[in-house]
N, C-alpha and C positions, 0 to 999 in steps of 0.2 A: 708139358709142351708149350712151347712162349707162341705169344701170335705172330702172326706175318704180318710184317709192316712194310706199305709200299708206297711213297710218295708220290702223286703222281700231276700235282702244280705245286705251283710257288704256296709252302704254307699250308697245303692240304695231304691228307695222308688218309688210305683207306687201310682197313686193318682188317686180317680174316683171324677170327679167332675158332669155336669149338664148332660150326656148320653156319655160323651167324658173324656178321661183319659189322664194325661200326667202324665211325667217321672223326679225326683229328682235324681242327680247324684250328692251324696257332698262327698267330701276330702278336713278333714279339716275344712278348714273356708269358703271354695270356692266352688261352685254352677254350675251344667252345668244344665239346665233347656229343657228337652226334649217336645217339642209343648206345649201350652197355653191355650186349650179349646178353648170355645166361649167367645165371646168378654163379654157378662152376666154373665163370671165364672172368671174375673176381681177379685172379692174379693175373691174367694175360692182359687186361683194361689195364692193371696198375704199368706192367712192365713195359706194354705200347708206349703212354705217356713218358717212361721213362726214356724209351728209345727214339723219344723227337727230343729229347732235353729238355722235358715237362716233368710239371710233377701232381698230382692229386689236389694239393693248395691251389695252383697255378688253377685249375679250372674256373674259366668265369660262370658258365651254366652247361647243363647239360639239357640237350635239345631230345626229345624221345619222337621218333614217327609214330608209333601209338603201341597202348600197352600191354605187349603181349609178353609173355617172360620172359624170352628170347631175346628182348632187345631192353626191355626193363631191370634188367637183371640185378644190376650194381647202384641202379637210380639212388637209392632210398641210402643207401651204403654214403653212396657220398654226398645225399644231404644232408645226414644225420650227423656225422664225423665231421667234413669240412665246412656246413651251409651253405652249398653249392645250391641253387635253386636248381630246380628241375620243372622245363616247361612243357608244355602240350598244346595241341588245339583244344580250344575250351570244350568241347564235345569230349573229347579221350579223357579227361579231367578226372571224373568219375570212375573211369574204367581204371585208370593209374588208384585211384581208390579203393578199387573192386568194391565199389559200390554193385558191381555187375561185373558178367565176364563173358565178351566176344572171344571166345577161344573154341579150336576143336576143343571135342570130347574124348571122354576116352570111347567110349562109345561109338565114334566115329570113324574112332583109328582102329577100332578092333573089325569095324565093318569092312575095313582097307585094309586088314593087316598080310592079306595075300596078295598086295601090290608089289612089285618089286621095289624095294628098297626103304619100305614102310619100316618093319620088325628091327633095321639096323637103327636106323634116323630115330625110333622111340627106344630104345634101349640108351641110346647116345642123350635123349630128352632128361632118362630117368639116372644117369651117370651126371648128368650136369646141374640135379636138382631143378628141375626144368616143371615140375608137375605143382610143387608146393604152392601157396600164395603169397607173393612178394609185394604185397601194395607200397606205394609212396606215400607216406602222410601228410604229409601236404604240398603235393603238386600245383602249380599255379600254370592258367591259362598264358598265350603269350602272351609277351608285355606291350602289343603294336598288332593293329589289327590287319595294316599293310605294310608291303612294303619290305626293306630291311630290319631285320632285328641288329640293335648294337651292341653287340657281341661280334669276337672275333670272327672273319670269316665273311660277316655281314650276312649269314645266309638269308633266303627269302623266303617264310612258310609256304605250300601252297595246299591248300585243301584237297585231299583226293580219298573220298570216305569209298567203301566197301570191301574192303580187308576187315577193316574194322570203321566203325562210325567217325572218329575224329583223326580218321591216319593222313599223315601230312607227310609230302616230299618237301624237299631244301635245292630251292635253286641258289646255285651262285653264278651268277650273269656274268658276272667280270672276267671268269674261273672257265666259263661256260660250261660246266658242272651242273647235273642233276644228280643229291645223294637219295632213292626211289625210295628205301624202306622195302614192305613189301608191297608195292603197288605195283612195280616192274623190277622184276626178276633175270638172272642172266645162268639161274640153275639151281635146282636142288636135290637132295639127297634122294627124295621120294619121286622124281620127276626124270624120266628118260631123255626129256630134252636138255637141249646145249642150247644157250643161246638165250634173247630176248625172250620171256613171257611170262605168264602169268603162276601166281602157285595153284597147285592140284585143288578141286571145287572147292574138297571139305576144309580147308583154310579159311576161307572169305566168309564173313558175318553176312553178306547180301552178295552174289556172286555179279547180279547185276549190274550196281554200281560201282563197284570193281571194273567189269568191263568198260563203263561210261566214262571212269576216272583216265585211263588210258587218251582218252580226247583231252582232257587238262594237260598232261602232259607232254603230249604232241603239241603243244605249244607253244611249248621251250625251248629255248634258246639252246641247245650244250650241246657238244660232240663228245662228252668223257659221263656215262652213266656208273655212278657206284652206288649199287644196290645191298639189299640186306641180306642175300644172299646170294652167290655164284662169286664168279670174277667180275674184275673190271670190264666193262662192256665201252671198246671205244669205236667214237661212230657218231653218225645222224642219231640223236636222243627221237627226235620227231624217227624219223624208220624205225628205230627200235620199239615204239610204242604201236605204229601199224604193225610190225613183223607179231606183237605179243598178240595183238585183236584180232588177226588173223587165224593165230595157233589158236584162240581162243571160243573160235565159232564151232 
């Protein structure tokens, strides 16, 4: 099955691939490639790029919101092959390492696994090679502590830890574009709701800060949220981050 590719500014392209979405930033000839999927959506990354007129070479870096498999998937893949760096907040650095790992458990999921929609979303984990350990060997922090990165897109890190400790959204101001990762959600497999919020507890490494990050967010500037999961979410980014803290109490 090829991913869905949907353009949806000048240059920017969100892409749904196997339950997990990543983010095409092109200017140009050159490629800034926001998270990878699972490591089973290997060939849907490749064929996206191909389907804006990229190509794997053509990537300047790949930007990861933080490293969970799901969105690490292919990192290592194409830094190894092309020397594509792959950056992180320097906090996630480590976990792109797996020097550690903020991830459910299985143990977590088996405690959940009478959720509705739990037993499909981990069989689909275990079909995507979703469970193994895909470290990056040598991830580097970002290259800019503020500010724009120069890379295409210009995206703008912004720190939003409690999903996981170093997980970062991508503002683009110009674009008014927030790419969320998962700090704000617009739906998931496991999750009865539609709509802005947040992922089910056992996701989040500190469910607190998670909640806090949502105020970062409400920050921003953007009326077009592409997240790491669900659909396009168009709209007030600031409302969609109250509508998530709201579902979240």
């Amino acid at each position: 099955m090829r991913a869905d590719v949907r353009q949806v500014a000048d240059g920017t392209y969100l892409v749904h691939g196997g339950n997990t979405n990543w983010v095409i930033l092109k200017d140009g000839d050159a490629v800034t490639l926001i998270d990878t999927g699972y490591p089973g959506d290997r060939q849907r990354v490749l064929d996206s790029l191909a389907s804006v007129g990229s190509s794997p070479e053509a990537v300047t870096a790949v930007l990861i919101t933080h490293a969970h498999n799901d969105h690490l998937g292919s990192a290592e893949h194409l830094r190894s092959t092309y020397a594509t760096p792959v950056y992180l907040h320097e906090a996630e650095v480590p976990h792109a390492r797996r020097e550690f790992l903020q991830q459910v458990t299985v143990g977590q999921v088996l405690g959940n696994i009478w959720r509705p929609g739990v037993l499909p979303w981990m069989v689909h984990v275990l079909r995507s090679d979703g469970v193994a350990p895909y470290p990056v060997t040598a991830p580097e922090a970002f290259p800019t502590a503020d500010g724009p990165l120069d890379l295409p897109g210009r995206p703008v890190p912004v720190h939003t830890p409690g999903h996981t400790s170093g997980h970062t959204v991508f503002h683009l101001p110009e674009a008014g574009i927030v790419v969320s990762g998962d700090a704000l959600v617009s739906g998931h497999p496991t999750s009865r709701l539609q709509g802005p919020q947040l992922l089910p507890d056992m996701f989040h490494h500190e469910r607190a800060r998670a909640v806090a990050s949502l105020d970062v967010i409400e920050g921003l500037s953007a009326e077009l949220l592409l997240p790491g999961h669900g659909p396009l979410h168009q709209g007030s980014v600031r409302a969609a981050a109250q509508q998530a803290r709201e579902r979240a109490v």
